[in-house]
C-alpha positions as a Markdown table, in Angstrom:
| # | Residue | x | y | z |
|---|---|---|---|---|
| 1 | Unk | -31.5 | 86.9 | 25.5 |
| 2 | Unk | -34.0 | 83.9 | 24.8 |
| 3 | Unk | -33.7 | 81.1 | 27.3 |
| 4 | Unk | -33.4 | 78.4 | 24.5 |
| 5 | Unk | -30.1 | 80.7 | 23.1 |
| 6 | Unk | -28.8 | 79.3 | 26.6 |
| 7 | Unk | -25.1 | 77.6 | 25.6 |
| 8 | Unk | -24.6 | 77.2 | 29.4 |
| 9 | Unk | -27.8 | 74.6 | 30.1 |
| 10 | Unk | -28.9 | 71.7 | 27.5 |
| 11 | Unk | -32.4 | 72.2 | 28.5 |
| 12 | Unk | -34.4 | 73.8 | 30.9 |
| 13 | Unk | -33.8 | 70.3 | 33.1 |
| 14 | Unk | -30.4 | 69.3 | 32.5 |
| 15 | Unk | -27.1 | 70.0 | 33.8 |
| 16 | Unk | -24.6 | 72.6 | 32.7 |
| 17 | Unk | -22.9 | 71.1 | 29.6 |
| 18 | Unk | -19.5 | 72.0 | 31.0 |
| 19 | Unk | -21.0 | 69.1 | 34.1 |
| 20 | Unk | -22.5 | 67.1 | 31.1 |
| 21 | Unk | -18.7 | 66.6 | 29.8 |
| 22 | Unk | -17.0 | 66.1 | 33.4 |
| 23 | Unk | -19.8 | 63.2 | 34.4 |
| 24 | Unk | -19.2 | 61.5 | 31.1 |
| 25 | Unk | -15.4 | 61.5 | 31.4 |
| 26 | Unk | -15.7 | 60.2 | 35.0 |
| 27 | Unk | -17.6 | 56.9 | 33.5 |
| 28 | Unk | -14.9 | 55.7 | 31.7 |
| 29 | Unk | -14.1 | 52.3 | 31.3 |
| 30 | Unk | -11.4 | 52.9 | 34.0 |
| 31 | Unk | -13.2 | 55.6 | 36.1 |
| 32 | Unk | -16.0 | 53.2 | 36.5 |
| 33 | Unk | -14.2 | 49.7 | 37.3 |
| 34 | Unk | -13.1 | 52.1 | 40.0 |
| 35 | Unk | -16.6 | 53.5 | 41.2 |
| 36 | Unk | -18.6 | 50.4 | 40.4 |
| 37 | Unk | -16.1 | 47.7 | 40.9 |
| 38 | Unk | -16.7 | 46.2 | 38.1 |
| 39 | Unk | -15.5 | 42.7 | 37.1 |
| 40 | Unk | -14.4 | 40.7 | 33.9 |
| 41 | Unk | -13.4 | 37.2 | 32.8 |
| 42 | Unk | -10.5 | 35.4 | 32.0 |
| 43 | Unk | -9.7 | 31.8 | 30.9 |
| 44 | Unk | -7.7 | 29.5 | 33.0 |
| 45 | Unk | -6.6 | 25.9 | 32.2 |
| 46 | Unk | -5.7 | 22.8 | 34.1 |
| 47 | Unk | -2.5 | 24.3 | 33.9 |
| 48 | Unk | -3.0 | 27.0 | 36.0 |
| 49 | Unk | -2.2 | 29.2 | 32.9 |
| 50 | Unk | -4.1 | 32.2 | 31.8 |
| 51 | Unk | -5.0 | 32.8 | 28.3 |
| 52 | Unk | -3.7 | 36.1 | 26.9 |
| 53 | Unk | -4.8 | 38.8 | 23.9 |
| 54 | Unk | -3.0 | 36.7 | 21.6 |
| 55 | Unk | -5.2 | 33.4 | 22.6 |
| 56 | Unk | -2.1 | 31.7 | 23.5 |
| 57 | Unk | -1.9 | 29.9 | 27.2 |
| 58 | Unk | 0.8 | 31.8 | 29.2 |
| 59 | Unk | 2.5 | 31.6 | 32.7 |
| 60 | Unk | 2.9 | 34.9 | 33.8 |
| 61 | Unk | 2.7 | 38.1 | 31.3 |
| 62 | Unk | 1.2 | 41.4 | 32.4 |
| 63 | Unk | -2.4 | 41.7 | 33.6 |
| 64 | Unk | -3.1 | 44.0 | 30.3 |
| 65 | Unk | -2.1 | 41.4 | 28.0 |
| 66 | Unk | -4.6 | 38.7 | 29.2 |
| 67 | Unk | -7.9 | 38.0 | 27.1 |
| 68 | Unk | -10.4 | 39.1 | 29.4 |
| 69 | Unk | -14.2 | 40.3 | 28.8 |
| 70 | Unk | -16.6 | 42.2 | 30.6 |
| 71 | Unk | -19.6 | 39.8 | 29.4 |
| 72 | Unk | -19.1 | 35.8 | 30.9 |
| 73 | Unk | -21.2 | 34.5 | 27.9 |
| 74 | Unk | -18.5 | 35.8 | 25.3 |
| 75 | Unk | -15.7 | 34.7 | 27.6 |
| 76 | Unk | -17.6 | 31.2 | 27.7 |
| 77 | Unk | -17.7 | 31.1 | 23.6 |
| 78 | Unk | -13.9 | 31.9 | 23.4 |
| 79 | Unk | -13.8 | 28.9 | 26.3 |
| 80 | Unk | -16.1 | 26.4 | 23.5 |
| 81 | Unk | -14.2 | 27.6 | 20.2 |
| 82 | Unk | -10.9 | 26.9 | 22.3 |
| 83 | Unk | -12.5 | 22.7 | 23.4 |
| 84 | Unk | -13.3 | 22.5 | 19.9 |
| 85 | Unk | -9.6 | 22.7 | 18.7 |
| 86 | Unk | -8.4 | 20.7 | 21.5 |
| 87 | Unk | -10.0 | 18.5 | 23.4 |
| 88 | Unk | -7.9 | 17.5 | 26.0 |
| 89 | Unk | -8.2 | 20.9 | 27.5 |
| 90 | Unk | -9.8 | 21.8 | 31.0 |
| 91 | Unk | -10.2 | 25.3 | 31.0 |
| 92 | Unk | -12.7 | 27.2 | 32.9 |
| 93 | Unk | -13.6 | 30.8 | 33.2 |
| 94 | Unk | -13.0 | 32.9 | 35.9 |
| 95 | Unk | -14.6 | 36.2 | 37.6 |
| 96 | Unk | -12.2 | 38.8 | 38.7 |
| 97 | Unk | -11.8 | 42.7 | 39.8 |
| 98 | Unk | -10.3 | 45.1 | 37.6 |
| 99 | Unk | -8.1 | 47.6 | 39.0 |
| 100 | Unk | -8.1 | 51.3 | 38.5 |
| 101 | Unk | -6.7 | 50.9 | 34.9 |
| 102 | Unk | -9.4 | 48.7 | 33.5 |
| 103 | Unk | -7.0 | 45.6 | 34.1 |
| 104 | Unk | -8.3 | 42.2 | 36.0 |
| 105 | Unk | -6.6 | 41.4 | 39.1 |
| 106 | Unk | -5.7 | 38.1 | 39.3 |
| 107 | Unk | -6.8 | 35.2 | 41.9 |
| 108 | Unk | -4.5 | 34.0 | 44.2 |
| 109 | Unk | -3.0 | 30.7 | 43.1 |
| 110 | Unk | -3.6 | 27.7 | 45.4 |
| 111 | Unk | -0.6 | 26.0 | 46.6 |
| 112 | Unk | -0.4 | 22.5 | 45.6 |
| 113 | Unk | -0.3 | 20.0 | 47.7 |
């Protein structure tokens, strides 16, 4: 048997292709805001409201419904095209975790004093 007729290896230098497909399930979007703790960004107002999928400010809905990104500049554009529509809005965007699922975890809200 020739060496390139191989199915176990890619190439002489990588790893087995039945590693290849483990690694690349394990970097997931939810396997790797696990492993790398990575973070997103949501919209808050003055409110203390959160702005969901649906672009609509909300109290309280689940975590998996909130507008969030993984980039802040396109998290600060949905922020701008929001002030354009109203300006009477204080917004601001905010950095959080995401959990094991990929969803962000939110701040603790400040009690008002």
């Amino acid at each position: 048997m020739h060496p390139s007729d191989d199915d176990s290896r890619l190439d002489a230098y990588a790893m087995p292709k039945h590693l290849f497909s483990a690694t690349i399930a394990a970097f997931s979007l939810t396997g790797m805001a696990t492993q790398f703790n990575m973070t997103a960004f949501i919209l808050k107002n003055q409110h203390e409201q959160f702005l969901d999928k649906t672009l609509q400010w909300v109290d309280s809905c689940g975590a998996s419904q909130l507008f969030k990104h993984t980039h802040r500049d396109i998290a600060l554009n949905q922020l701008m095209e929001l002030n354009a529509k109203d300006v009477q809005l204080r917004a601001k965007v905010v950095t959080c975790q995401l959990d094991a699922k990929g969803n962000p975890v939110l701040p603790l809200q400040q009690p008002s004093a």
